[in-house]
C-alpha positions as a Markdown table, in Angstrom:
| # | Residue | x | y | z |
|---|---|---|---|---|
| 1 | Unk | 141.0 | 67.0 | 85.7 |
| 2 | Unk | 138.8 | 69.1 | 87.5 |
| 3 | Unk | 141.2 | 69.6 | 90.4 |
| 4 | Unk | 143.7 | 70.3 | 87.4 |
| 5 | Unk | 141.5 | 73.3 | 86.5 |
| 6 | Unk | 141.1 | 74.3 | 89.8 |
| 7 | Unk | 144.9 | 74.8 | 90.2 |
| 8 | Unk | 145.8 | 76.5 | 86.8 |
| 9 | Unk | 142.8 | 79.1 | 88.1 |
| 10 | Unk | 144.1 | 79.8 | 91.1 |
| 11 | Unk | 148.0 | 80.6 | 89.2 |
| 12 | Unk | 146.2 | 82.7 | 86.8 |
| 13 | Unk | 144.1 | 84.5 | 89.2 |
| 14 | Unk | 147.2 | 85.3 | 92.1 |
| 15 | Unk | 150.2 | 85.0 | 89.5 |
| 16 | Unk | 149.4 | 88.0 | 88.1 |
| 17 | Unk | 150.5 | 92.0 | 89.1 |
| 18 | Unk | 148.6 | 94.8 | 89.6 |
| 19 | Unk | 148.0 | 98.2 | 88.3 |
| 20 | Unk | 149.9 | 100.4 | 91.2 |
| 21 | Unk | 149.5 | 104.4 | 92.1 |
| 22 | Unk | 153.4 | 105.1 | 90.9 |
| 23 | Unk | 152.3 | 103.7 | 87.3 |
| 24 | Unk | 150.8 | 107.4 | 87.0 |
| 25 | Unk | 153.9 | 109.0 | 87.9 |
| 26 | Unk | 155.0 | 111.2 | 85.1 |
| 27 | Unk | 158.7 | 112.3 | 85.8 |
| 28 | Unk | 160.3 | 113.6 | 82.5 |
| 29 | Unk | 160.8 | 117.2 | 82.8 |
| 30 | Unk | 162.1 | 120.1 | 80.5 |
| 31 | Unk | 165.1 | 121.5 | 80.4 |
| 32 | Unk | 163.4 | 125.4 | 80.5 |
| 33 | Unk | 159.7 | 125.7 | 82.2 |
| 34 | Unk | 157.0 | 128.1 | 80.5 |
| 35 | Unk | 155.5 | 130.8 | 83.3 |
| 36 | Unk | 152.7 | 129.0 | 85.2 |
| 37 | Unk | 149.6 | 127.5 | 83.6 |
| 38 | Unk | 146.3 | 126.2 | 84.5 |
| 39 | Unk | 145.2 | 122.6 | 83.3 |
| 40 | Unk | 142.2 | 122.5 | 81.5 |
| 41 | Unk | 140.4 | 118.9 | 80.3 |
| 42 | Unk | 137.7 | 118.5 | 77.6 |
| 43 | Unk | 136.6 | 115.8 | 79.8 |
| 44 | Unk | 133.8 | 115.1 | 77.3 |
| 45 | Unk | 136.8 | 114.0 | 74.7 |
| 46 | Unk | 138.3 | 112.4 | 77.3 |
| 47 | Unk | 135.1 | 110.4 | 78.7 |
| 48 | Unk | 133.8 | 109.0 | 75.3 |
| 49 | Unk | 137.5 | 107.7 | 74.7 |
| 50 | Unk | 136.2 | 104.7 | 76.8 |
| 51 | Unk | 133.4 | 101.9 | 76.9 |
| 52 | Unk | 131.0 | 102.6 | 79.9 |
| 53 | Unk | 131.0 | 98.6 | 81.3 |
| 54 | Unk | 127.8 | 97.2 | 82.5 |
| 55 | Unk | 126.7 | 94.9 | 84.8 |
| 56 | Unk | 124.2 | 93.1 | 86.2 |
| 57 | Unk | 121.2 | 90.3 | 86.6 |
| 58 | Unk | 117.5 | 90.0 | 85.9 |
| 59 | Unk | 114.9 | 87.7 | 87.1 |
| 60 | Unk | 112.9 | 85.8 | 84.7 |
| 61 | Unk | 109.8 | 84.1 | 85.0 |
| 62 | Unk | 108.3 | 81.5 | 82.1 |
| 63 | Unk | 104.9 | 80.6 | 81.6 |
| 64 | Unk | 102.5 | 78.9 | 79.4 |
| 65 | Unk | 99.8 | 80.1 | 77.1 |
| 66 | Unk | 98.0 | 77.8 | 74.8 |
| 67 | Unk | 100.6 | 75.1 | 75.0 |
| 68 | Unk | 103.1 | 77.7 | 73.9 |
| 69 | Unk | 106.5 | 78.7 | 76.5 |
| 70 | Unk | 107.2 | 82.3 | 77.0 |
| 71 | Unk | 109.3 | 83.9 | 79.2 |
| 72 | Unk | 109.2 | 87.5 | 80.8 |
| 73 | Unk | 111.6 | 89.8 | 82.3 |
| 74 | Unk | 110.6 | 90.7 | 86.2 |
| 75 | Unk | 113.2 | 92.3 | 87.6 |
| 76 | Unk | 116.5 | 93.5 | 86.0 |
| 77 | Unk | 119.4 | 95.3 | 88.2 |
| 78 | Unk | 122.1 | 97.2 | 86.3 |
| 79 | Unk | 125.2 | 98.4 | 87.2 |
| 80 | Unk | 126.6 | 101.2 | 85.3 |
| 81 | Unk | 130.8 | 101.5 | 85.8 |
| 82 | Unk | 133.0 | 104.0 | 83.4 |
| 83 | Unk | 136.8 | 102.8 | 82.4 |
| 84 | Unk | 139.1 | 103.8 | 85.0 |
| 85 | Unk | 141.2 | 104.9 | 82.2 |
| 86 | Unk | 139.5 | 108.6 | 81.8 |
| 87 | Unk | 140.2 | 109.2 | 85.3 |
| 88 | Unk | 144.2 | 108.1 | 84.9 |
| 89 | Unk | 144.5 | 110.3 | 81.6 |
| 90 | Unk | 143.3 | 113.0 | 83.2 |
| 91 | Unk | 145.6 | 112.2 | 86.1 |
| 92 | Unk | 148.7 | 111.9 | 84.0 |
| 93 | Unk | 148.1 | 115.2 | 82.2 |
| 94 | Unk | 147.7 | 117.3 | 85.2 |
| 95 | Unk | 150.3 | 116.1 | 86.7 |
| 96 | Unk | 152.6 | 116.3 | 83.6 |
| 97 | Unk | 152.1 | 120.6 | 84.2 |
| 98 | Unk | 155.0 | 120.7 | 86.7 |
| 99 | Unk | 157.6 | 119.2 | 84.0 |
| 100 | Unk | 156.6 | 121.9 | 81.2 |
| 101 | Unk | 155.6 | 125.0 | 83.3 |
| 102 | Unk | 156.6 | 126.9 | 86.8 |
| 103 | Unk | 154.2 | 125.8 | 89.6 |
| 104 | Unk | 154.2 | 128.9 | 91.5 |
| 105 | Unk | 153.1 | 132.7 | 90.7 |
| 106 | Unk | 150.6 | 134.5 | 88.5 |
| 107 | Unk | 148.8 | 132.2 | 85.7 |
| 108 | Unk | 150.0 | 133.5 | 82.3 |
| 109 | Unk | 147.6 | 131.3 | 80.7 |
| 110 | Unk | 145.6 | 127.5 | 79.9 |
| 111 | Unk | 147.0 | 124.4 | 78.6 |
| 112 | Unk | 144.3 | 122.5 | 77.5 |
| 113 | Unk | 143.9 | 119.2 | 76.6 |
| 114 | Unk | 141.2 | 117.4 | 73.9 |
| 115 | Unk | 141.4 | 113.7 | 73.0 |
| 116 | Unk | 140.7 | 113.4 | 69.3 |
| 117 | Unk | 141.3 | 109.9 | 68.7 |
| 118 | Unk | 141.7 | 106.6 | 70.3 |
| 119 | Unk | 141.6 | 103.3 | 69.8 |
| 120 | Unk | 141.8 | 100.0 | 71.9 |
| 121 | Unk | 142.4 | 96.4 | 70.6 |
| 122 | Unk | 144.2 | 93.2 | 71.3 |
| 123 | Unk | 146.9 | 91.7 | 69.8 |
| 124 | Unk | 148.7 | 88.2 | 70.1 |
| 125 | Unk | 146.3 | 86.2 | 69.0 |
| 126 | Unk | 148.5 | 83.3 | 68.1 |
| 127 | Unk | 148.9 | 82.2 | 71.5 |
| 128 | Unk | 145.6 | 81.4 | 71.9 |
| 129 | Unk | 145.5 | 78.1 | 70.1 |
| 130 | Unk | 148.7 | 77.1 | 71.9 |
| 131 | Unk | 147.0 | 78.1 | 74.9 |
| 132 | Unk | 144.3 | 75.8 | 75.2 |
| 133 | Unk | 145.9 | 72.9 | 73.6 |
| 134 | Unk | 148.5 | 72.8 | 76.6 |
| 135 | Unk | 145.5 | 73.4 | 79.2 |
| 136 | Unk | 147.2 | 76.7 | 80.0 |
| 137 | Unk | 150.4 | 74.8 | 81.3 |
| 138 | Unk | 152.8 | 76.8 | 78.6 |
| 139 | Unk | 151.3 | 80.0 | 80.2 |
| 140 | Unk | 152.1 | 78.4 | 83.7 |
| 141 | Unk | 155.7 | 77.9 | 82.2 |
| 142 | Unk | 155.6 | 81.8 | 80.7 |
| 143 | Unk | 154.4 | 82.1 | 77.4 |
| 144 | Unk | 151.6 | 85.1 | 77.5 |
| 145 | Unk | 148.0 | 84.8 | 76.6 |
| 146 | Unk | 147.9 | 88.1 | 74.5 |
| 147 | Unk | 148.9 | 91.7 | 74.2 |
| 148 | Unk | 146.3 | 94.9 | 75.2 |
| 149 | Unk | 147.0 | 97.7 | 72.8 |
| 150 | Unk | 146.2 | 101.3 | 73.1 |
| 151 | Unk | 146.7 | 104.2 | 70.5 |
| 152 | Unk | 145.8 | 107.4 | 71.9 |
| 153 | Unk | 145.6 | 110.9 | 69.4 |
| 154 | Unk | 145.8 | 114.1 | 71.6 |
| 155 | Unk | 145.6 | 117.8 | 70.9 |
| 156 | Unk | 147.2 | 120.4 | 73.4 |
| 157 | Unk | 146.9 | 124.4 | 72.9 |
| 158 | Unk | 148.3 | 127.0 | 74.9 |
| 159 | Unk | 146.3 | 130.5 | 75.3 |
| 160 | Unk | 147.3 | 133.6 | 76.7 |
| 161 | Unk | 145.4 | 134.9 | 79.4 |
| 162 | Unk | 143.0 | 136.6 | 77.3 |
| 163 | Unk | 142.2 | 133.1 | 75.4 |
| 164 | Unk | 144.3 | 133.3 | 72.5 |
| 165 | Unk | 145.6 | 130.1 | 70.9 |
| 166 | Unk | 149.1 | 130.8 | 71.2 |
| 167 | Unk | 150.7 | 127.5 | 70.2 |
| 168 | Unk | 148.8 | 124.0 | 69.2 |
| 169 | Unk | 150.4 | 120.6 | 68.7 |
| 170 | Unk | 148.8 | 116.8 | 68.2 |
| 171 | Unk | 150.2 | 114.3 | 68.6 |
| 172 | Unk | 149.6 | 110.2 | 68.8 |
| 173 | Unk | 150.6 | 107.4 | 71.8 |
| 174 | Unk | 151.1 | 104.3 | 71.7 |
| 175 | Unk | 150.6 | 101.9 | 75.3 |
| 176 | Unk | 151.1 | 97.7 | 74.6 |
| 177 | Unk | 150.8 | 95.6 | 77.9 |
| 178 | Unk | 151.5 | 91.6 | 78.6 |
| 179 | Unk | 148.0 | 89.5 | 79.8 |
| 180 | Unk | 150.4 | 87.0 | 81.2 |
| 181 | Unk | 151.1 | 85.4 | 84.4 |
| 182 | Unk | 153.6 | 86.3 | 87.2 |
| 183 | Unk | 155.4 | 89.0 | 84.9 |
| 184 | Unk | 152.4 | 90.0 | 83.0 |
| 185 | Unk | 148.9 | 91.5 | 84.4 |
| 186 | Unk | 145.1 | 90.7 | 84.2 |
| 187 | Unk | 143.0 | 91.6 | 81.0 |
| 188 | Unk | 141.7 | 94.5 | 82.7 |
| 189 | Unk | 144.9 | 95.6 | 84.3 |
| 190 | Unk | 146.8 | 95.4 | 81.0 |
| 191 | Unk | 144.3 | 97.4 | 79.2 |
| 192 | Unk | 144.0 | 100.0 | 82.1 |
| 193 | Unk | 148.0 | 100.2 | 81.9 |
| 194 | Unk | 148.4 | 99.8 | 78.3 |
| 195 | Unk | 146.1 | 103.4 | 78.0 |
| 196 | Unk | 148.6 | 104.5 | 80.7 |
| 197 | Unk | 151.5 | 103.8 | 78.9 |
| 198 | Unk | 149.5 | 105.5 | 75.7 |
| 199 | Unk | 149.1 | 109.1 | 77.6 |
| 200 | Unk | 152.6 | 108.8 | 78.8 |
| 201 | Unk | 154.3 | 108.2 | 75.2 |
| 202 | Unk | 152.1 | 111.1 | 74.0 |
| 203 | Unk | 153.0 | 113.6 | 76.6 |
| 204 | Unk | 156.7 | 112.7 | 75.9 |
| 205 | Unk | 156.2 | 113.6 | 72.5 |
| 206 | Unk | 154.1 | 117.2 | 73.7 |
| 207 | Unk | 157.1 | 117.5 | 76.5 |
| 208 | Unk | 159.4 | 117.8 | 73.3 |
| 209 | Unk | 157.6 | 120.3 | 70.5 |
| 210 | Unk | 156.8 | 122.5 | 73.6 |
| 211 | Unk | 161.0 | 122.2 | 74.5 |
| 212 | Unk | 161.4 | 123.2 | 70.6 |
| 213 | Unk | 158.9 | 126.1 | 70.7 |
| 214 | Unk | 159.8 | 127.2 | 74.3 |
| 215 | Unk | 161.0 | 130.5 | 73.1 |
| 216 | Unk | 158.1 | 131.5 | 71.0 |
| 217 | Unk | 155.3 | 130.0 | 73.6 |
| 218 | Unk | 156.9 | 131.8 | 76.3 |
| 219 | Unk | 157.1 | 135.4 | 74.2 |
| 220 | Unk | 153.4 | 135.1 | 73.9 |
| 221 | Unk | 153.0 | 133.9 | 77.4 |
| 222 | Unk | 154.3 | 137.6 | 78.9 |
């Protein structure tokens, strides 16, 4: 049984893909580009989006006073590690500038970016139960062991080059990802892509109000 274990641990851990750099390729460009802008992040928004993970160990010691056990704390090392998922947001919505707006010439203004909701769960839950009644075999065979789900609410403005707000739209994402193995990805991988996935739906969505306000954003632009 042990050896059994063994096995379905090393499918999970190998079985599974990875994240890669053309995931946070963003190729969905408009029809008619607004005069060049620079990309500005309210990375604070952005940031606080995400859990900051921690990690670490400490080093107890135990004693004994009065016939009484105690313990105390000697040593503790911490390691402090932010989502990866701020960074790729951030990524994706610079990035995303060359399919709304010219890349070269004089800057006619700031497209800025704010994050104004989010929110990360799981879903799938009713494969769990299946899950560890088969020992993991039916994932083995293909069935997944859940779903990572992000919903992402963004607000991007325009101003001219003199900061005024010249246009303003929000908009919400959606990113769902597989935690399965061979097709599907790791926990962490599927959340990282699902948030991905999120940005990317969003930016569509941006992509197409700017495309139906081109004419107006780009009067204001000049």
């Amino acid at each position: 049984m042990k050896k059994f274990f063994i096995v379905v641990c090393v499918c999970v851990l190998s079985a599974c893909k990875s994240v890669v750099f053309s995931d946070l390729n963003v190729q969905m460009p408009n029809a008619n580009l607004l005069p060049p802008l620079n990309a500005k992040v309210d990375t604070a928004s952005v940031r606080d989006s995400f859990d900051v993970k921690y990690s670490g160990s400490a080093v107890t010691s135990y004693y004994n006073t009065s016939d009484k056990w105690g313990s105390s704390v000697d040593r503790i090392s911490m390691t402090r590690k932010r989502d990866r998922s701020a960074r790729d947001m951030v990524t994706l919505f610079t990035r995303n500038i060359a399919n709304i707006s010219q890349q070269y010439g004089e800057r006619k203004g700031t497209i800025d970016l704010r994050v104004t909701n989010s929110s990360i769960y799981n879903s799938g839950w009713y494969f769990t139960v299946p899950s560890l009644l088969s020992l993991h075999t039916l994932n083995i065979l293909g069935m997944p062991y859940q779903y990572k789900n992000t919903d992402l609410e963004i607000e991007v403005s325009i101003y001219d080059k003199k900061g005024n707000l010249v246009w303003q739209t929000t908009v919400v994402g959606h990113g769902e990802e597989t935690v399965a193995v061979y097709y599907g990805y790791s926990e962490d991988d599927a959340q990282a892509l699902s948030t991905v996935k999120a940005m990317k739906n969003a930016l569509q969505q941006v992509n197409m109000n700017i495309a139906n306000d081109f004419q107006a954003i780009q009067k204001a632009l000049k």
